[in-house]
C-alpha atoms as one frame of an Amber mdcrd trajectory, in Angstrom:
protein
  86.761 -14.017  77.187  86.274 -10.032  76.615  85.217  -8.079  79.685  83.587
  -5.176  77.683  79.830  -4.693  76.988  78.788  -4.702  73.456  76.455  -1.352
  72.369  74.510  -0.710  69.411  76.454   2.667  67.528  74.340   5.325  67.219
  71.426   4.014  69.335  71.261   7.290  71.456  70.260   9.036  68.390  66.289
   8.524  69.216  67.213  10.945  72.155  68.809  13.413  69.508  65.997  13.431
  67.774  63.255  13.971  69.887  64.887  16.699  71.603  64.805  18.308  68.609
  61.673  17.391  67.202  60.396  18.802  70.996  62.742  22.321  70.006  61.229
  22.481  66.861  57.471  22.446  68.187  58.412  24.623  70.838  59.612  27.386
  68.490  56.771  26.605  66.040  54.330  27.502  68.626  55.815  30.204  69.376
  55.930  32.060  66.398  52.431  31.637  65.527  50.562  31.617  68.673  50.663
  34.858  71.616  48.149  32.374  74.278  50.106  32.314  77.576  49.132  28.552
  78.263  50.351  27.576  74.284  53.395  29.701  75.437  53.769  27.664  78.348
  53.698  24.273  76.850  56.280  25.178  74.634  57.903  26.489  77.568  57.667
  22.520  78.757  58.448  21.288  75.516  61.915  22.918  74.849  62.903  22.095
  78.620  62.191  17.909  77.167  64.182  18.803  74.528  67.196  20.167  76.657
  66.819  16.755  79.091  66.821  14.718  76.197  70.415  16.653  75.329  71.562
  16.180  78.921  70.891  12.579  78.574  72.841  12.311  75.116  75.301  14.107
  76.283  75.486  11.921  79.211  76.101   8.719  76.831  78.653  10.419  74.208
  82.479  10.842  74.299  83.534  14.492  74.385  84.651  14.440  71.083  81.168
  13.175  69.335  79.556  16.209  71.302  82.316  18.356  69.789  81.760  17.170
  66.553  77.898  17.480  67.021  78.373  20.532  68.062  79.984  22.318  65.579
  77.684  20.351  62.899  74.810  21.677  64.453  76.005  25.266  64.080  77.360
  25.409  60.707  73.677  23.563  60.172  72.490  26.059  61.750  73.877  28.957
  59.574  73.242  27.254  56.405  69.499  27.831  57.432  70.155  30.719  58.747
  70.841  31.781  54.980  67.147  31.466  53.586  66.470  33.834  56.352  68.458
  36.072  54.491  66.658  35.524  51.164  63.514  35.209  52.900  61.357  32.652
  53.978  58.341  34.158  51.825  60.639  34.014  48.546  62.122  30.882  49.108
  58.233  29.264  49.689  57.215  31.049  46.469  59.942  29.243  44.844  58.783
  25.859  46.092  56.060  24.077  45.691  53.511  23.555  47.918  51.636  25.636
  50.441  53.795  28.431  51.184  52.487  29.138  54.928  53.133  25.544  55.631
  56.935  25.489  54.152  57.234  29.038  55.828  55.970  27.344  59.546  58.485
  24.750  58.458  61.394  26.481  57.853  60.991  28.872  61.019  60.413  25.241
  62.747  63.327  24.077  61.454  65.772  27.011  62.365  64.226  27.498  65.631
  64.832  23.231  66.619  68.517  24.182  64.851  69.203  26.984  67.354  68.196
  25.456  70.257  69.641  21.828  69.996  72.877  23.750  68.712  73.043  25.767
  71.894  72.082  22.572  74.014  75.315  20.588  72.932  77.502  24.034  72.708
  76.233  24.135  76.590  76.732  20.463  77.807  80.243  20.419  75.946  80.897
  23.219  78.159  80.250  21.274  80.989  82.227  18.544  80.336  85.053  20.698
  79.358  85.077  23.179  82.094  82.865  21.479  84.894  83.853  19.385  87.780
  82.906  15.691  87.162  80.566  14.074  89.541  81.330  13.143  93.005  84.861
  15.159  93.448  85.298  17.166  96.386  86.175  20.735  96.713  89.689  21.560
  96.530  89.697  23.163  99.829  88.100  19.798 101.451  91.095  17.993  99.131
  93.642  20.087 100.998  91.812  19.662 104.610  91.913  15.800 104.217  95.049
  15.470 102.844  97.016  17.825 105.173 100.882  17.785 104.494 101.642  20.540
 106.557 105.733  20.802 107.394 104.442  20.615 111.130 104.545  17.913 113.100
 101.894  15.768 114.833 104.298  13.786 117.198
């Protein structure tokens, strides 16, 4: 008889991608809009996004947030690259309405960026943080005294 839970691969990705469905909004409105209370909600929005990350992040092995990671950022220059042609030009050269590929594309990079930072930032975490629940080092050393003096 096996002791281990089964799980469904890959069925943490729903959190994936509505964090950055909520980072794309969030820099959508805020490219097109200068209202302080739009600015705000997508203020709100990205902050969903970054809990959905911290909960993803939460659920993953360090090495499929490393991978993520650096998928996310070469992703992330790849788009970066129509920047450089121009979003204008490369909507001209598509077809369809060009101010709605051009809100698209800024969309796009902006839900890129931010999810790419987000898993850059939680692999940091895990890499360099403390897990949960351990005590201080100096508390470590105070309950664990091995002093060369005696107590007898």
């Amino acid at each position: 008889m096996h002791d281990v839970i089964p799980t469904i691969l890959g069925s943490d990705r729903l959190l994936l991608a509505v964090s950055f469905a909520c980072f794309a909004v969030a820099g959508a409105t805020n490219t097109i809009l200068d209202a302080t209370s739009l600015t705000l909600g997508a203020t709100a929005l990205a902050i969903a996004g970054v809990y959905g990350v911290a909960l993803y992040a939460k659920r993953v092995s360090r090495r499929t947030l490393a991978q993520l990671s650096l998928s996310l950022w070469v992703a992330f220059l790849a788009i970066s690259g129509l920047h450089a042609i121009g979003l204008e030009t490369v909507a001209a050269a598509v077809p369809g309405n060009p101010e709605t590929l051009v809100l698209s594309l800024t969309a796009i990079t902006w839900g890129t960026l931010l999810i790419a930072s987000s898993t850059t930032v939680f692999l940091g975490f895990r890499e360099y943080g403390a897990p949960a629940g351990t005590e201080a080092t100096e508390e470590q050393v105070l309950e664990g005294d091995t002093s060369d003096y005696s107590t007898r």
